[in-house]
N, C-alpha and C positions, 0 to 999 in steps of 0.2 A: 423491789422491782428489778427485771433484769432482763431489758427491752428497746425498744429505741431511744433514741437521746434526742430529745424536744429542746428549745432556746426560751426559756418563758420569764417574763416580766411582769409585775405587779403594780398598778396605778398605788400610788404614793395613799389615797383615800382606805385602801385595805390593809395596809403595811400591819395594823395592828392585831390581823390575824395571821398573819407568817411571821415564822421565828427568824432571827436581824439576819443568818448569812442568805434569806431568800429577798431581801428586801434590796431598793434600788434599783440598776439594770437589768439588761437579761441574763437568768445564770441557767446551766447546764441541768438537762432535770431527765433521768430514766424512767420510764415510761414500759409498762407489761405490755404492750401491745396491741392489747384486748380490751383496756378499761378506756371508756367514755373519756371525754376531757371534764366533763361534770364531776366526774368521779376523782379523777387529778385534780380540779382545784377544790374541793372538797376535802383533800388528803391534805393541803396546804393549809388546812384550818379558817379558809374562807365556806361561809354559809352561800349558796344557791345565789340565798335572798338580794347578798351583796354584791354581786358581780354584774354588773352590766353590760354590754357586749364583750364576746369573745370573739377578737380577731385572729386567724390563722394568716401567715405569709399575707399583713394587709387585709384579708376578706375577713367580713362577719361568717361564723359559722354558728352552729347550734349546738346545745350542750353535748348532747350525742355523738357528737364526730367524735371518734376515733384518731386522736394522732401518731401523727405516720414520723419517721427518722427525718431531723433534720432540721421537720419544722419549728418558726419561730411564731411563739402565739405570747399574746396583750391578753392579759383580764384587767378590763374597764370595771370603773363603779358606776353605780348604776345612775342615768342622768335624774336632774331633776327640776321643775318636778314630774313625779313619775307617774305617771298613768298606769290605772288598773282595769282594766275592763270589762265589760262583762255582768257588772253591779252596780249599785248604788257604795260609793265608798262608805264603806263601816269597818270599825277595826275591834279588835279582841284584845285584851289587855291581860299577861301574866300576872301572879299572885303580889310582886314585889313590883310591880306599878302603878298600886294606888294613885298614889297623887296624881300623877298623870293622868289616868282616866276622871279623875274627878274636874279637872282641868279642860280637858279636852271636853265633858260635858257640860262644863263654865260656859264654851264659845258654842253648844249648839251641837258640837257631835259627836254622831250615836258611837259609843264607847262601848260595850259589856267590858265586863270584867268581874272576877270572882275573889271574891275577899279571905280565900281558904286554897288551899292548894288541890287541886282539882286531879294532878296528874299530867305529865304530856301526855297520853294518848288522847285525852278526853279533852284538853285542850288543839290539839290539831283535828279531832274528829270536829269539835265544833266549828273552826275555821273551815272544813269544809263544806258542813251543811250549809250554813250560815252566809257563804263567802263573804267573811271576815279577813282582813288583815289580821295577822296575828303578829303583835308590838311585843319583844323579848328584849332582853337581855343575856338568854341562856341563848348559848350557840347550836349545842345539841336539838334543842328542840325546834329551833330552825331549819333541822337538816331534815324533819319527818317527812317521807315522802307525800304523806297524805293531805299537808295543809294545801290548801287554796293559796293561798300567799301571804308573805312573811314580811318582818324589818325588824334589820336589829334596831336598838334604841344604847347609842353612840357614848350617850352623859349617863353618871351616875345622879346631875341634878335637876330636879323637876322642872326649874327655868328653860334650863338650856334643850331638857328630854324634849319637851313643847316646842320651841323654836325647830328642832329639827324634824318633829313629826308633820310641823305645819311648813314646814321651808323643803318637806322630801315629795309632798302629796296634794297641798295648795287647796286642801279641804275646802268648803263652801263656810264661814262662819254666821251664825247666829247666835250671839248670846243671848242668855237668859233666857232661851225657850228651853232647855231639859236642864231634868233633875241630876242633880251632882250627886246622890243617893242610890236610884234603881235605874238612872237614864231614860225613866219614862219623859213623856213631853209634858209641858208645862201650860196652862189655860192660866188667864187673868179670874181670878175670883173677887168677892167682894166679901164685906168684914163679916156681913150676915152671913154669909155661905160657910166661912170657914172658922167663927164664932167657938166652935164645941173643940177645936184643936191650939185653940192658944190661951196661954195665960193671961191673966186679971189685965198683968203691967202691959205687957204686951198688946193685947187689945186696946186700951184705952190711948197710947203712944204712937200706934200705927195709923195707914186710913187703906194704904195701897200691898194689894199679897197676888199671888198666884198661888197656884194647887196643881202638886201632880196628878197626873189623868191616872198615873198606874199604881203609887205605894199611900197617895193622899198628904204627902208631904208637904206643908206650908210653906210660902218663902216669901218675907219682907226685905227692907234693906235696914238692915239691924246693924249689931254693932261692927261685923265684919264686912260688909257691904264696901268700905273704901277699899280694904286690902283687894277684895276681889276683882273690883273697878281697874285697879291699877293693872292686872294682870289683862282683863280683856279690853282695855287703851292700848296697853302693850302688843299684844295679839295683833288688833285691829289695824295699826300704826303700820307694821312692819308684814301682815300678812292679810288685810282684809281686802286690799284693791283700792285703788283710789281714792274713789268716794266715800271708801269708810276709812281711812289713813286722812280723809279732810275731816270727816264728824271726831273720829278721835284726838284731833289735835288742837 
């Protein structure tokens, strides 16, 4: 670039996509002239997804501004929780966040996700029709211009991925109404109804099931039933609101 000289700064929350001498206060940045500031912090190896207001000389501006000589601009992370609008929050999950989706379908929500690698193009085309959140990891595929919108996912650990998806977006929880399988919804069935999908032991051991409405998947509280419990008490406690942080505790 060989263009004006901007004064720009990075909230401490992004530091970990700017390389160390961008990081801290505000250091001196050239600037072509001509390119957005979307496009400048973007060039900094921050995604879109993560920046939340960009202030110019103090004001909010919009990605689109063009910065001029001089100016000193703040890229904020994005508050939270964050609001999305326009939809019913649903998010979309890449190839390498299984767990997560199956988790997030633990507390009730709607997750897709594809258990094969699909592609980004076909992963942001779906965040668009869909308007899906789309949950990464991959930086690149956050920058498509096509998604509906985005988040990166911060942890490489399924505990912590969850805390910050439910601590960024403040989802509505429900558990045990969808399947941790296809994320269809889940109905209460009875032993007769679901007799022809479970074994001898099983049947005779159980009394209480539900049944997905979409893949026909059975679900008692079997032998994994505690470990799951624990995760949505934990959930519940720390992200359900009140009255469910009083039932879970």
């Amino acid at each position: 670039m060989n263009g004006p000289e901007i004064h720009l700064s990075v909230a401490p929350e992004l530091h970990l996509f700017v390389a160390a001498d961008r990081r801290g206060g505000p250091k001196a940045l050239t600037t072509d002239g001509a390119s957005t500031l979307g496009h400048v912090v973007e060039s900094l190896g921050i995604p879109l997804t993560e920046a939340g207001r960009l202030l110019v000389d103090g004001r909010e501006v919009a990605a689109a501004h063009i910065p001029a000589a001089g100016e000193s601009v703040e890229v904020l992370a994005v508050r939270r929780p964050q609001e999305v609008p326009g939809a019913p929050l649903r998010f979309l999950l890449d190839v390498h966040l299984g767990t997560l989706a199956r988790r997030l379908r633990l507390l009730g929500i709607d997750a897709a996700y594809f258990s094969e690698d699909v592609g980004d193009p076909a992963l942001a085309a779906y965040s668009a029709r869909d308007r899906r959140v789309l949950l990464s990891r991959d930086r690149g595929l956050l920058r498509r211009r096509e998604l509906w919108a985005g988040a990166y996912v911060y942890s490489d650990r399924p505990k912590e991925q969850l805390d910050d998806v439910l601590s960024r977006f403040a989802p509505a929880l429900s558990p045990w109404t969808r399947c941790v399988a296809c994320n269809g919804d889940l109905k209460d069935a009875t032993k007769e109804s679901v007799s022809g999908f479970l074994e001898d032991g099983t049947e005779r051991s159980y009394d209480v099931f539900a049944q997905c409405t979409a893949c026909q998947r059975v679900y008692w509280n079997g032998a994994h039933h505690s470990s799951l419990q624990t995760i949505v008490d934990d959930a519940m406690r720390t992200h359900g609101g009140a009255e469910a942080r009083q039932r879970a505790s």
